[in-house]
PDB file of N, CA, C and O in Angstrom:
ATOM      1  N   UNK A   1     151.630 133.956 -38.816  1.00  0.00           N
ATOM      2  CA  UNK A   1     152.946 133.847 -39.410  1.00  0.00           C
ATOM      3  C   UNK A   1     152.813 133.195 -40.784  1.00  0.00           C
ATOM      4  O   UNK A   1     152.000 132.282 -40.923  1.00  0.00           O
ATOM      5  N   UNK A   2     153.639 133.649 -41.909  1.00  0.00           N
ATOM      6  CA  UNK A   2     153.092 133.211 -43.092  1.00  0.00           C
ATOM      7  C   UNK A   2     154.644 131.918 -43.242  1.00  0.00           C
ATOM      8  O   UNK A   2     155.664 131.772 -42.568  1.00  0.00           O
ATOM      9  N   UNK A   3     154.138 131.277 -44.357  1.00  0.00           N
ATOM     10  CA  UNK A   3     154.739 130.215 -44.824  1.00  0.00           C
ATOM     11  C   UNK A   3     156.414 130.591 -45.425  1.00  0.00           C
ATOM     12  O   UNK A   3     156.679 131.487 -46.226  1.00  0.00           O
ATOM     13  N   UNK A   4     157.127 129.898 -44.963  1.00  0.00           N
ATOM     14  CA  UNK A   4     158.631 129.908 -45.499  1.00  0.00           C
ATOM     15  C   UNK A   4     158.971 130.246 -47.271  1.00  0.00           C
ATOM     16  O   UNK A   4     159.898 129.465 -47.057  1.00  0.00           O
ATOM     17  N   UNK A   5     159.060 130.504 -48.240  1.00  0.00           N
ATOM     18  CA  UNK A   5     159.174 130.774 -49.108  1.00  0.00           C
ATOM     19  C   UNK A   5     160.758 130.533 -49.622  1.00  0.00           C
ATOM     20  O   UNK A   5     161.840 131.023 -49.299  1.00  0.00           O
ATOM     21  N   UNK A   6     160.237 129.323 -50.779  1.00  0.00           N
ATOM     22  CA  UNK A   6     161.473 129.864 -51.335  1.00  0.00           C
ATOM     23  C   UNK A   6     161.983 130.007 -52.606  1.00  0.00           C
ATOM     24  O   UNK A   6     161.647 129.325 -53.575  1.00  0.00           O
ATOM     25  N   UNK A   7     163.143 131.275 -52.600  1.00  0.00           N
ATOM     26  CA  UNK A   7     163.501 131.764 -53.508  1.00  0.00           C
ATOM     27  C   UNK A   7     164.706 131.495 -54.266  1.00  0.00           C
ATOM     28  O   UNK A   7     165.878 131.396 -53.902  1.00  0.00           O
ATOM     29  N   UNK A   8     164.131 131.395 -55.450  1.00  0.00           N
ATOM     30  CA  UNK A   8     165.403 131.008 -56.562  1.00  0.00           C
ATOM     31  C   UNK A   8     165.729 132.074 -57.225  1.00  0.00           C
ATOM     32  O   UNK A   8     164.932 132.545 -58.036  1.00  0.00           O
ATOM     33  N   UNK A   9     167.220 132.775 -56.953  1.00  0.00           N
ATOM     34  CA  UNK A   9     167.856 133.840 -57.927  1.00  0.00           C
ATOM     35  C   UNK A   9     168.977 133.402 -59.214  1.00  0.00           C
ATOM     36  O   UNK A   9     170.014 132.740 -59.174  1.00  0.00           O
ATOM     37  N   UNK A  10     168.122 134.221 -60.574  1.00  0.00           N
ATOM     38  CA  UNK A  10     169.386 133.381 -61.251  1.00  0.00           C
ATOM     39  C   UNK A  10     169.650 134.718 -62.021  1.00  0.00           C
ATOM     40  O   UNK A  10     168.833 135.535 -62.445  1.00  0.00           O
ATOM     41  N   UNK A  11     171.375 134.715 -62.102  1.00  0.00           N
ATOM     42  CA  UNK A  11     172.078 135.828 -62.245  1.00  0.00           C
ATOM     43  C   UNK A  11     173.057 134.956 -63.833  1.00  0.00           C
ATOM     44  O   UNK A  11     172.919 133.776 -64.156  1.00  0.00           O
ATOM     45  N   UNK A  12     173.850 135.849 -64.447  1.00  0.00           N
ATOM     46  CA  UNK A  12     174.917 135.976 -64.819  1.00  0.00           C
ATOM     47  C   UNK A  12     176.312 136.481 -64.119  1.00  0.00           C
ATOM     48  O   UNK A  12     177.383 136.803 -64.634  1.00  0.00           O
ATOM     49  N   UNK A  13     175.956 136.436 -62.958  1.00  0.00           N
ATOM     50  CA  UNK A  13     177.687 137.036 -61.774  1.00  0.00           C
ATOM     51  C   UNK A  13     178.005 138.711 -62.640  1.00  0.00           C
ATOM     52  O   UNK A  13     179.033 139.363 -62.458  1.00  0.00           O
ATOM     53  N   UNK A  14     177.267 138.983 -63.234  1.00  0.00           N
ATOM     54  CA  UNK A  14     177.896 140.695 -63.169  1.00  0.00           C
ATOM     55  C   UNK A  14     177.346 141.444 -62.408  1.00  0.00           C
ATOM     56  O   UNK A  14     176.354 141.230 -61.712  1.00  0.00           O
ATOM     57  N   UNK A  15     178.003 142.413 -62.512  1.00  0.00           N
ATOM     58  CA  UNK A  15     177.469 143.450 -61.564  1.00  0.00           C
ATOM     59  C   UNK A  15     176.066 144.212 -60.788  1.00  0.00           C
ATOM     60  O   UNK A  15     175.783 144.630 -59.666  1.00  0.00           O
ATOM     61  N   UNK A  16     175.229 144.070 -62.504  1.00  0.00           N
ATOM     62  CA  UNK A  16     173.715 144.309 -62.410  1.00  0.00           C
ATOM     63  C   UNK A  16     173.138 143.181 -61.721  1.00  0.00           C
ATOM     64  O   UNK A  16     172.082 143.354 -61.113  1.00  0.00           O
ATOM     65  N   UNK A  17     173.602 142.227 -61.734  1.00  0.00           N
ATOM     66  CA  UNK A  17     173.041 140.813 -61.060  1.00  0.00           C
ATOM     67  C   UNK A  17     173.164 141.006 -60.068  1.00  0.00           C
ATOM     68  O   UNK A  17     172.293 141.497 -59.349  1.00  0.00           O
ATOM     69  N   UNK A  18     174.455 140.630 -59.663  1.00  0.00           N
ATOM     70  CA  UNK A  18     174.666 140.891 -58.099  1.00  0.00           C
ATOM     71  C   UNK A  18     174.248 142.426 -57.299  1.00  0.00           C
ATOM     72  O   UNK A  18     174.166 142.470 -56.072  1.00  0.00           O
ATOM     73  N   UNK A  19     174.117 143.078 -57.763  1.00  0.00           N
ATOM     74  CA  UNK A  19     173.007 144.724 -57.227  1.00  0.00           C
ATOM     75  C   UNK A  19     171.921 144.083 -57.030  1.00  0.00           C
ATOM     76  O   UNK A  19     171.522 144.015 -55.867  1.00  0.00           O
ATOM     77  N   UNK A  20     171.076 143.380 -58.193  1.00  0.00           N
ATOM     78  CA  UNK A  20     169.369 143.017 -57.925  1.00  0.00           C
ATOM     79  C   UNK A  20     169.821 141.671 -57.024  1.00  0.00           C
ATOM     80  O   UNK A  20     168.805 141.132 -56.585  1.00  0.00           O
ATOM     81  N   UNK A  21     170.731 141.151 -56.726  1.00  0.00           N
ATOM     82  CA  UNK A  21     170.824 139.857 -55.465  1.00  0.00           C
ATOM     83  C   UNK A  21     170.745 140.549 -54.080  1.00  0.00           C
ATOM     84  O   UNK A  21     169.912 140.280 -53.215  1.00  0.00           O
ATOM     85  N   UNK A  22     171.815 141.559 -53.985  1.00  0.00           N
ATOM     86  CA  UNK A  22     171.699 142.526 -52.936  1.00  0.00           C
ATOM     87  C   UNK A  22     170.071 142.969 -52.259  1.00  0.00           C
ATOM     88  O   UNK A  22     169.587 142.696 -51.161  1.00  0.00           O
ATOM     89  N   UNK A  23     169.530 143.717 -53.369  1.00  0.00           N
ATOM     90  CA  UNK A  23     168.431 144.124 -53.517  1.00  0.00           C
ATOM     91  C   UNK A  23     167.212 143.520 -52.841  1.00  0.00           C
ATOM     92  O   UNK A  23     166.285 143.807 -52.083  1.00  0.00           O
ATOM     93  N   UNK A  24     167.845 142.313 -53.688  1.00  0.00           N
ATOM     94  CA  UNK A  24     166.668 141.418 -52.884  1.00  0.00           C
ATOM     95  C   UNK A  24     166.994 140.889 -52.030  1.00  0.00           C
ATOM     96  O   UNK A  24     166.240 141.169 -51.099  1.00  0.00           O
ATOM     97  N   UNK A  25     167.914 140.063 -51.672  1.00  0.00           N
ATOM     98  CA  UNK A  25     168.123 139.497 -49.914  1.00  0.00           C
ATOM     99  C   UNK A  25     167.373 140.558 -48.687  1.00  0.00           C
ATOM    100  O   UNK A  25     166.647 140.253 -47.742  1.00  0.00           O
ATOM    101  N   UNK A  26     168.002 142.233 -49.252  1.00  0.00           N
ATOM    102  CA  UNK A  26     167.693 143.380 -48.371  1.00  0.00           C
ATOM    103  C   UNK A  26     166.159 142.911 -48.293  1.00  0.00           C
ATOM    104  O   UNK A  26     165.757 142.329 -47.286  1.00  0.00           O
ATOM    105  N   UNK A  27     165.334 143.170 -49.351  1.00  0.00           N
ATOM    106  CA  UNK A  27     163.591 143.175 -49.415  1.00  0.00           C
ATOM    107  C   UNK A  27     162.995 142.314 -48.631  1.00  0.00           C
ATOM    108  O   UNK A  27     162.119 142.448 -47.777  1.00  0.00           O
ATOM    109  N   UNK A  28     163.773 141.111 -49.160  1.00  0.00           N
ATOM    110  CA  UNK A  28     162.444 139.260 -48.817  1.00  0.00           C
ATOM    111  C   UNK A  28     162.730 139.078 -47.124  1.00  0.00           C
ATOM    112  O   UNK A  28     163.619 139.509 -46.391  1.00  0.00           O
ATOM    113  N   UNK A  29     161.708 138.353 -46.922  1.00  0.00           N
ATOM    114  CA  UNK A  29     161.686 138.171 -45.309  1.00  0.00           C
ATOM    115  C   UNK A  29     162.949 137.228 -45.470  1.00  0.00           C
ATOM    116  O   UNK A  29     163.569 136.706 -46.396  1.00  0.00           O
ATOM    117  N   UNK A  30     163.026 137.297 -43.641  1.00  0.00           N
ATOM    118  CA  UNK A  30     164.405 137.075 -43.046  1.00  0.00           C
ATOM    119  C   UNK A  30     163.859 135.206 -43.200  1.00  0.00           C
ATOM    120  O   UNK A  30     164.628 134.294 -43.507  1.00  0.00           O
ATOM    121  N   UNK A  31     162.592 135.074 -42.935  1.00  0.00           N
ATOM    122  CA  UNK A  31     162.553 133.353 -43.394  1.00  0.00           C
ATOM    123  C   UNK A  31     162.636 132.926 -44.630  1.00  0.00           C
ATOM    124  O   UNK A  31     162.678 131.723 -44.886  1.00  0.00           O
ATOM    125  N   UNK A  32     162.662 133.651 -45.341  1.00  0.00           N
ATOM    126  CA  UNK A  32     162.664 133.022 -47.205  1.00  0.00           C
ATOM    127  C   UNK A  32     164.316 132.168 -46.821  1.00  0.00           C
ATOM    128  O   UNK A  32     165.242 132.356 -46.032  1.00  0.00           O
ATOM    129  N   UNK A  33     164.098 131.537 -47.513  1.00  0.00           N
ATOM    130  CA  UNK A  33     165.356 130.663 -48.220  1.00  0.00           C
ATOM    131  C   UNK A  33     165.428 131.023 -49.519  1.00  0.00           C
ATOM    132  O   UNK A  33     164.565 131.022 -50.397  1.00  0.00           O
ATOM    133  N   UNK A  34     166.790 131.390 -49.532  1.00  0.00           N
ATOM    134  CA  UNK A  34     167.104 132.017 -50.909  1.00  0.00           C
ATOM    135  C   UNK A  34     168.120 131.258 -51.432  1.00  0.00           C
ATOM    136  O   UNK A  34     168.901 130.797 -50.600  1.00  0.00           O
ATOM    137  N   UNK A  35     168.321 131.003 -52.593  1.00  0.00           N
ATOM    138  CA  UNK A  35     169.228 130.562 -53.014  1.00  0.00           C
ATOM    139  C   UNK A  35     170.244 131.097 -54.899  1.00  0.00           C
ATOM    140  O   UNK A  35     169.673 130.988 -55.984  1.00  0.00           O
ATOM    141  N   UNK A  36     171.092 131.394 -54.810  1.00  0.00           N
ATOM    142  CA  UNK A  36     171.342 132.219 -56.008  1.00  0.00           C
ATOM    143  C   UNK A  36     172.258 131.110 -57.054  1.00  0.00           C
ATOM    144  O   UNK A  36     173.209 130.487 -56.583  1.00  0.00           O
ATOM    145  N   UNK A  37     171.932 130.990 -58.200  1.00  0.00           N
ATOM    146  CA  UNK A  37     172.658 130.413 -59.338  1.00  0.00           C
ATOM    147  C   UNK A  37     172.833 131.192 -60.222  1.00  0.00           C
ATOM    148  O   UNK A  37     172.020 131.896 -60.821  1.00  0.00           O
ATOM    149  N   UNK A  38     174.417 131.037 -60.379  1.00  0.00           N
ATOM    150  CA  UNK A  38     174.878 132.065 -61.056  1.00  0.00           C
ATOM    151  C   UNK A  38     175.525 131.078 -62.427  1.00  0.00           C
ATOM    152  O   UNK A  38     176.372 130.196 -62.289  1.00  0.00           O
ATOM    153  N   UNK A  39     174.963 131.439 -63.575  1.00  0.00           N
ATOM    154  CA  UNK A  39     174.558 130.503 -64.938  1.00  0.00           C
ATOM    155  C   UNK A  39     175.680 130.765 -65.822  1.00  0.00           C
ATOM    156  O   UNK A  39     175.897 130.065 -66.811  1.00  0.00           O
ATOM    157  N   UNK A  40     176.404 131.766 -65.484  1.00  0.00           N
ATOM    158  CA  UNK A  40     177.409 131.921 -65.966  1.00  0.00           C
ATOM    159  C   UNK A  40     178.577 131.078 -65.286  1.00  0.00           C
ATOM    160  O   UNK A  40     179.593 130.941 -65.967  1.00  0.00           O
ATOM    161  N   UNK A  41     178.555 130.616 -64.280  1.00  0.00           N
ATOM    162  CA  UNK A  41     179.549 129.624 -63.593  1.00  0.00           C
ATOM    163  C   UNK A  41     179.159 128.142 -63.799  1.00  0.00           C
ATOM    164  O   UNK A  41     180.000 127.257 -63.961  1.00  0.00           O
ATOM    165  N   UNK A  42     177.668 127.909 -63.779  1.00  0.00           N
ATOM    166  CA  UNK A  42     177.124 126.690 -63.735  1.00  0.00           C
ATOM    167  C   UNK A  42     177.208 126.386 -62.011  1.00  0.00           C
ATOM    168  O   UNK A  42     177.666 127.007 -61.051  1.00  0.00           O
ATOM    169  N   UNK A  43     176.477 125.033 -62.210  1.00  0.00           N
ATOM    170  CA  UNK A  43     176.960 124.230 -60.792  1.00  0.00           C
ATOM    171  C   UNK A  43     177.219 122.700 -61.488  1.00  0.00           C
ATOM    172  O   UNK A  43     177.116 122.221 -62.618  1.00  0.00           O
ATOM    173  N   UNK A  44     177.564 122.283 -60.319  1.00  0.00           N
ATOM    174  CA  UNK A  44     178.598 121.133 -60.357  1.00  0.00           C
ATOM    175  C   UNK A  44     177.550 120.059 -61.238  1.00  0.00           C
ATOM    176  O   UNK A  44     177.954 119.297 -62.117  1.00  0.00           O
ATOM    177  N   UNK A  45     176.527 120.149 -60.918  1.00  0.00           N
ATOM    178  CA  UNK A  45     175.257 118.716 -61.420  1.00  0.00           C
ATOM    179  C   UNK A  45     174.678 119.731 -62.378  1.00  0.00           C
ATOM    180  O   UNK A  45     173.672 119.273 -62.919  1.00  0.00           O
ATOM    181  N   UNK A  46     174.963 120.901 -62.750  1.00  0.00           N
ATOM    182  CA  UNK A  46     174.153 121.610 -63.868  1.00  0.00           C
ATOM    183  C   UNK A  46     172.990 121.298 -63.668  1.00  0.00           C
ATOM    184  O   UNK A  46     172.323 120.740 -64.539  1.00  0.00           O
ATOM    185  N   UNK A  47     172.498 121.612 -62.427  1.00  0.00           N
ATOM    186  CA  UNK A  47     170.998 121.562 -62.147  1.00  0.00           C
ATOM    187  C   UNK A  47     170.657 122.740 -61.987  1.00  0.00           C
ATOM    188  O   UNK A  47     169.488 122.851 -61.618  1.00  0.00           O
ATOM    189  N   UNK A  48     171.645 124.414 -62.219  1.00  0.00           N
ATOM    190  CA  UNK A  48     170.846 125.602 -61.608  1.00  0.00           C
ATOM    191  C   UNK A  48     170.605 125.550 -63.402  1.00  0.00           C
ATOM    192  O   UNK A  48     169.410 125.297 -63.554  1.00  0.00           O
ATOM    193  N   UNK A  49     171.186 125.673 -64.586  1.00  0.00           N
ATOM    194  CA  UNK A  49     170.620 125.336 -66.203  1.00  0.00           C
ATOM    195  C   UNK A  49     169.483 124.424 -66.840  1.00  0.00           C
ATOM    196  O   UNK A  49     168.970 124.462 -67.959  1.00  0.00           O
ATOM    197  N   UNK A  50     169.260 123.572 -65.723  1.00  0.00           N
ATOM    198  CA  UNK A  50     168.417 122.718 -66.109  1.00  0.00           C
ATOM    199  C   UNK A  50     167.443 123.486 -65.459  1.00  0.00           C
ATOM    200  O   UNK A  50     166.741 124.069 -66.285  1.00  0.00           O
ATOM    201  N   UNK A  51     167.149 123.697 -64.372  1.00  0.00           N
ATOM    202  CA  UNK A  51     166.380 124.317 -63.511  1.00  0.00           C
ATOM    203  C   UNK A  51     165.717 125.837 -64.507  1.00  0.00           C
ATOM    204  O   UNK A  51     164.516 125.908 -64.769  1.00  0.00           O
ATOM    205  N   UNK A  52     166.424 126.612 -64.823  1.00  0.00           N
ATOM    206  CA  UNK A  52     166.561 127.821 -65.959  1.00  0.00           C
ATOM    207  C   UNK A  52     165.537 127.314 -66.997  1.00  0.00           C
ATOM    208  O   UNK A  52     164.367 127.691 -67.055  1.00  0.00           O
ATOM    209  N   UNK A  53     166.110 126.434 -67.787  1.00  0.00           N
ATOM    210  CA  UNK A  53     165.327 125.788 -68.968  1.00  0.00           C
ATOM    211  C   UNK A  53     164.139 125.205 -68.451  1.00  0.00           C
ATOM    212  O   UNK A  53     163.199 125.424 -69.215  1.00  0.00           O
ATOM    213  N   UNK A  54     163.872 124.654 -67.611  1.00  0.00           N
ATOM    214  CA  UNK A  54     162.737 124.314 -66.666  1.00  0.00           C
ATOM    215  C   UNK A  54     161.437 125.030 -66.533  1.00  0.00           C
ATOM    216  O   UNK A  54     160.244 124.742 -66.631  1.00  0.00           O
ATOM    217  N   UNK A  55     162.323 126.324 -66.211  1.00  0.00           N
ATOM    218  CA  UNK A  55     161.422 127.606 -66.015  1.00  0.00           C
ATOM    219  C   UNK A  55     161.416 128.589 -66.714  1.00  0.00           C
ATOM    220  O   UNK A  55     161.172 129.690 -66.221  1.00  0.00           O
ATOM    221  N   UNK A  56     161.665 128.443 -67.937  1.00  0.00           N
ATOM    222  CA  UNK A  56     161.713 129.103 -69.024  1.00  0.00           C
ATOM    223  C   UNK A  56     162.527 130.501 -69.197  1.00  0.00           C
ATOM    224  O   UNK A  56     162.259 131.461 -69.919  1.00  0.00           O
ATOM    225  N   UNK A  57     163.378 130.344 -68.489  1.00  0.00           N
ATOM    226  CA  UNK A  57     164.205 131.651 -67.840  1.00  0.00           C
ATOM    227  C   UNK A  57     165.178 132.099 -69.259  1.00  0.00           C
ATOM    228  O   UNK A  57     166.138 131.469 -69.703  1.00  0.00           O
ATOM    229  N   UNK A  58     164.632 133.291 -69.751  1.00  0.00           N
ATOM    230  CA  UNK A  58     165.492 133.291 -71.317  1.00  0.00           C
ATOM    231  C   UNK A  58     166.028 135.126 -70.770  1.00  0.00           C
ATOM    232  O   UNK A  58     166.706 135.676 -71.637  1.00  0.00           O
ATOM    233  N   UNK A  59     165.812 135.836 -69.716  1.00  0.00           N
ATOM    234  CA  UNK A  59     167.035 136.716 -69.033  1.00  0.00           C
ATOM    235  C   UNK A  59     167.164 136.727 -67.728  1.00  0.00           C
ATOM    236  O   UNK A  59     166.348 136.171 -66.992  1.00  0.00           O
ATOM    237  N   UNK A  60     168.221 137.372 -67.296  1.00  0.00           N
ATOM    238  CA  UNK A  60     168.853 137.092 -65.926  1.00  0.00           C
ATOM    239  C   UNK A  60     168.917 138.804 -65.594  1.00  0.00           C
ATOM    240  O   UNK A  60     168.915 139.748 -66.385  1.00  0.00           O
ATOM    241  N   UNK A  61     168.958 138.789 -64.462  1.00  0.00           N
ATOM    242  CA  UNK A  61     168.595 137.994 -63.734  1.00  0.00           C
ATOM    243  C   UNK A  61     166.864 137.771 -63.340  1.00  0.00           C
ATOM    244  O   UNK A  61     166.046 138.615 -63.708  1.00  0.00           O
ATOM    245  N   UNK A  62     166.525 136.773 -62.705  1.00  0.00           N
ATOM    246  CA  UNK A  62     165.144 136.353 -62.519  1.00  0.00           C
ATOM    247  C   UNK A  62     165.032 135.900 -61.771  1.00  0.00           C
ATOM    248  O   UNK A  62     166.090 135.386 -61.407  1.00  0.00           O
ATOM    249  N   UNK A  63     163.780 135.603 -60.801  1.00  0.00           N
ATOM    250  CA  UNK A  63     163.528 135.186 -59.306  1.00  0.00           C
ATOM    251  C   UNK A  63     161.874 134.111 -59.821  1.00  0.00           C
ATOM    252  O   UNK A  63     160.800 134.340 -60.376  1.00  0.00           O
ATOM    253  N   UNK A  64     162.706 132.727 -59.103  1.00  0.00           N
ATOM    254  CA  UNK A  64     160.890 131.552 -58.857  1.00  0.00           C
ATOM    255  C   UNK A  64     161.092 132.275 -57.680  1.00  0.00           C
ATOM    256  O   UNK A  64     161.935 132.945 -57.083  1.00  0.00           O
ATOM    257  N   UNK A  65     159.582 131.709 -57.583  1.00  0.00           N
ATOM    258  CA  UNK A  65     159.490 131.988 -55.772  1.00  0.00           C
ATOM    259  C   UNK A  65     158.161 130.672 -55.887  1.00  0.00           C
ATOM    260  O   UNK A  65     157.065 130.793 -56.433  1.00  0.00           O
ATOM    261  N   UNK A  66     158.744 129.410 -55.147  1.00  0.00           N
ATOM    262  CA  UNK A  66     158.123 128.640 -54.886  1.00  0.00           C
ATOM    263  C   UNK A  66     157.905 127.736 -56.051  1.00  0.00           C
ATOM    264  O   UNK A  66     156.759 127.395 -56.342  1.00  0.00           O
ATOM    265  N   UNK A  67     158.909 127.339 -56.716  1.00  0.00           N
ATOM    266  CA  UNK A  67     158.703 126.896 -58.198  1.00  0.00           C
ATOM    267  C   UNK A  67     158.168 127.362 -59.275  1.00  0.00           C
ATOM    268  O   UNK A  67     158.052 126.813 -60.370  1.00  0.00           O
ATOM    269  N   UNK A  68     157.737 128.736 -58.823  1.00  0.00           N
ATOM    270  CA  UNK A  68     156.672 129.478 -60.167  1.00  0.00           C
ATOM    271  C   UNK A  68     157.764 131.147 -60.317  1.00  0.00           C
ATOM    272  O   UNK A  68     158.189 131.871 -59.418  1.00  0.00           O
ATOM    273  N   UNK A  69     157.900 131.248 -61.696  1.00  0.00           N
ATOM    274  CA  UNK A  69     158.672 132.455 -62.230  1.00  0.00           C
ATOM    275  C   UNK A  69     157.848 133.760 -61.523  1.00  0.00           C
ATOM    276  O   UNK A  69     156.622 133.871 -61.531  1.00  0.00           O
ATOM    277  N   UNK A  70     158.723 134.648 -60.958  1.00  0.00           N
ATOM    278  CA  UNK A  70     157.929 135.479 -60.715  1.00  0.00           C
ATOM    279  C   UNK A  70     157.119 136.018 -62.359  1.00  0.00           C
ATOM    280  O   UNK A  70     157.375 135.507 -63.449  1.00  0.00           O
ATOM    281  N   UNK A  71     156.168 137.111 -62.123  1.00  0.00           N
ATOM    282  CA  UNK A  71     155.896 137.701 -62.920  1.00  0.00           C
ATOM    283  C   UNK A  71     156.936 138.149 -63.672  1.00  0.00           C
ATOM    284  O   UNK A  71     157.147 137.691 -64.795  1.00  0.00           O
ATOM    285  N   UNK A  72     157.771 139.195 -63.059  1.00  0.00           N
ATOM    286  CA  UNK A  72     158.662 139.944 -63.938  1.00  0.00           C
ATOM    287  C   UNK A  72     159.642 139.517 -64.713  1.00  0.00           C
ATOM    288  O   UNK A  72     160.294 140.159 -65.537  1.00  0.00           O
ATOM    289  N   UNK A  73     159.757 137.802 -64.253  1.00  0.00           N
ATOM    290  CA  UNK A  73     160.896 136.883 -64.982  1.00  0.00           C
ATOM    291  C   UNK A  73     160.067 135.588 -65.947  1.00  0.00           C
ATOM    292  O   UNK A  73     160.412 134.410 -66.041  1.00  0.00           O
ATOM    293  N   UNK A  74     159.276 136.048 -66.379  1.00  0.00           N
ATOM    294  CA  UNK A  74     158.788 134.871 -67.015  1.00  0.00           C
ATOM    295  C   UNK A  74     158.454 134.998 -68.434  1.00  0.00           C
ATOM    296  O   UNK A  74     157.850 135.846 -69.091  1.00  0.00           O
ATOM    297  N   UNK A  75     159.107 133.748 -68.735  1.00  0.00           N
ATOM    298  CA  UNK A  75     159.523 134.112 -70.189  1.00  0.00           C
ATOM    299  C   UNK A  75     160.172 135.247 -71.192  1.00  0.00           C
ATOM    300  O   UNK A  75     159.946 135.261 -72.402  1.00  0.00           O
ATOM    301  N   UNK A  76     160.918 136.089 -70.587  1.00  0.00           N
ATOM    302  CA  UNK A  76     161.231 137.284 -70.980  1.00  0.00           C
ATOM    303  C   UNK A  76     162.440 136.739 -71.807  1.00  0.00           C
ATOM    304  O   UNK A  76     162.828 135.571 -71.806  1.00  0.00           O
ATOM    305  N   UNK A  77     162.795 137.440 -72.282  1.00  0.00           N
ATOM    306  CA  UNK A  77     164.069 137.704 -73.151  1.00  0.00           C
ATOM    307  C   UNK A  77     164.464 138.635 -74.158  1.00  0.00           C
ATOM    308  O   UNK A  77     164.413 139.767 -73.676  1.00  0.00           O
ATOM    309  N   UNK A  78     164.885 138.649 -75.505  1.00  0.00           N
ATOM    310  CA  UNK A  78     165.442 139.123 -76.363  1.00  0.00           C
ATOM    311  C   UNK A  78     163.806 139.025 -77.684  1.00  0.00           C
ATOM    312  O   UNK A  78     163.275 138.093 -78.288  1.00  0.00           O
ATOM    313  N   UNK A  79     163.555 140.459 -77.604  1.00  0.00           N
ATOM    314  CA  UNK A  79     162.268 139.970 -78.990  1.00  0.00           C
ATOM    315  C   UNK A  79     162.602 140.320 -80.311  1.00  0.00           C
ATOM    316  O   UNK A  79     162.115 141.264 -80.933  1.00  0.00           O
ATOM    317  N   UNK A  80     163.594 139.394 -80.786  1.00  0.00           N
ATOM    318  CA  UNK A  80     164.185 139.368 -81.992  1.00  0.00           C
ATOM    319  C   UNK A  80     163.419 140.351 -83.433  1.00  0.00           C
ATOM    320  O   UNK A  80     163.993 141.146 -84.177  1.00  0.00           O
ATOM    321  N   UNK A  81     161.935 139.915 -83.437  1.00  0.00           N
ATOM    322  CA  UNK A  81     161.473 140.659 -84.137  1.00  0.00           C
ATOM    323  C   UNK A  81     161.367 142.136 -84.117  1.00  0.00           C
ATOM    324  O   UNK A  81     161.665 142.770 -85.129  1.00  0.00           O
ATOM    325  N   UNK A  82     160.862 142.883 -82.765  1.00  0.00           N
ATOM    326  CA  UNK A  82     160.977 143.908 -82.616  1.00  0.00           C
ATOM    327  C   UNK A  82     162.619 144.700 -82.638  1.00  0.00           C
ATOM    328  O   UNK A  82     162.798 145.900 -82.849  1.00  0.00           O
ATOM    329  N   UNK A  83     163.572 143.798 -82.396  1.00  0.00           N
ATOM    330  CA  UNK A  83     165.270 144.074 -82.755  1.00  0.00           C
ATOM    331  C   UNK A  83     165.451 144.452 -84.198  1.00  0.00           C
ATOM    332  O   UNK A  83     166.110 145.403 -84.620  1.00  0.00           O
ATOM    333  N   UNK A  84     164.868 143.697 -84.795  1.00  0.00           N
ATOM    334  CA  UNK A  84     164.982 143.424 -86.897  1.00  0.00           C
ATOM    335  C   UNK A  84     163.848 145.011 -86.884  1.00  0.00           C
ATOM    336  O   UNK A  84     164.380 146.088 -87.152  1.00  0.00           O
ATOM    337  N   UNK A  85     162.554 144.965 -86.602  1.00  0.00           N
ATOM    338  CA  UNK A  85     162.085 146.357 -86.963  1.00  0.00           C
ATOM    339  C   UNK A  85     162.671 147.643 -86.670  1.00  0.00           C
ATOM    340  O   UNK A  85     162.691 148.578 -87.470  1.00  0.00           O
ATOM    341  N   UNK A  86     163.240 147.670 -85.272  1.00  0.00           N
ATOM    342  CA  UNK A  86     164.180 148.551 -85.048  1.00  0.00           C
ATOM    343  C   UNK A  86     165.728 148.854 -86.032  1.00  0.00           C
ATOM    344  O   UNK A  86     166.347 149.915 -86.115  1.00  0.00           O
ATOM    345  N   UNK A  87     165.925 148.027 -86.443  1.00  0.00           N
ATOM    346  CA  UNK A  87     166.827 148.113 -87.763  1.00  0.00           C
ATOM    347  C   UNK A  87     166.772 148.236 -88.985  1.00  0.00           C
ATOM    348  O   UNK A  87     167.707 148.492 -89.743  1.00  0.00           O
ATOM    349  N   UNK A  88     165.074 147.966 -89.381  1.00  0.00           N
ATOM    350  CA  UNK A  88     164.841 148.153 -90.641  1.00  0.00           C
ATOM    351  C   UNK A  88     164.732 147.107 -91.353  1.00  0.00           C
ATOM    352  O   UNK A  88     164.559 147.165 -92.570  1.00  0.00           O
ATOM    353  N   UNK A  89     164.816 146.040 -90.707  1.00  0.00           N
ATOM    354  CA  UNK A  89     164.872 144.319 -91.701  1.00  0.00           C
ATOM    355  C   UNK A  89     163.820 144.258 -91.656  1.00  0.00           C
ATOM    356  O   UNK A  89     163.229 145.006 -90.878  1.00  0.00           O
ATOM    357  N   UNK A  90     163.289 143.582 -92.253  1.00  0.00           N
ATOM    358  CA  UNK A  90     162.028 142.787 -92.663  1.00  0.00           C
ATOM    359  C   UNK A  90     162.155 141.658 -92.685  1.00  0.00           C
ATOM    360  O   UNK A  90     161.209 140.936 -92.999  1.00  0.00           O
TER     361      UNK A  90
END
């Protein structure tokens, strides 16, 4: 039997978020502990933002699993430069 796992989902509460929350509850074993912060609401101690900045979480939605970003959520975001070449700025 493998070890309890747990999972941190962090969304913006739209729609695409909540599909990949779906998504995944369906996937992860029935023992994971999951837990979802939705960053667009905050929480009460603003610990799911601190937590975000923590983990370098720059899009949503994104999954730790076990305090470590998954692969597919780590460090990702917006690559400003490649935005400006796509427009023609320099």
């Amino acid at each position: 039997m493998s070890a309890k796992r747990n999972v941190e989902i962090f969304t913006a509460g739209c729609p695409i978020c909540e599909e990949a929350v779906t998504q995944l509850r369906d996937a992860l074993c029935h023992d994971c502990d999951i837990t979802v912060y939705d960053l667009n609401k905050g929480c009460e101690t603003n610990e799911c933002r601190e937590k975000a900045k923590t983990y370098n979480i720059k899009s949503v939605p994104a999954v730790v699993i076990d305090g470590k970003p998954a692969s597919c959520c780590s460090g990702k975001g917006i690559d400003i430069d490649a935005v400006k070449r796509e427009c023609g700025i320099r």
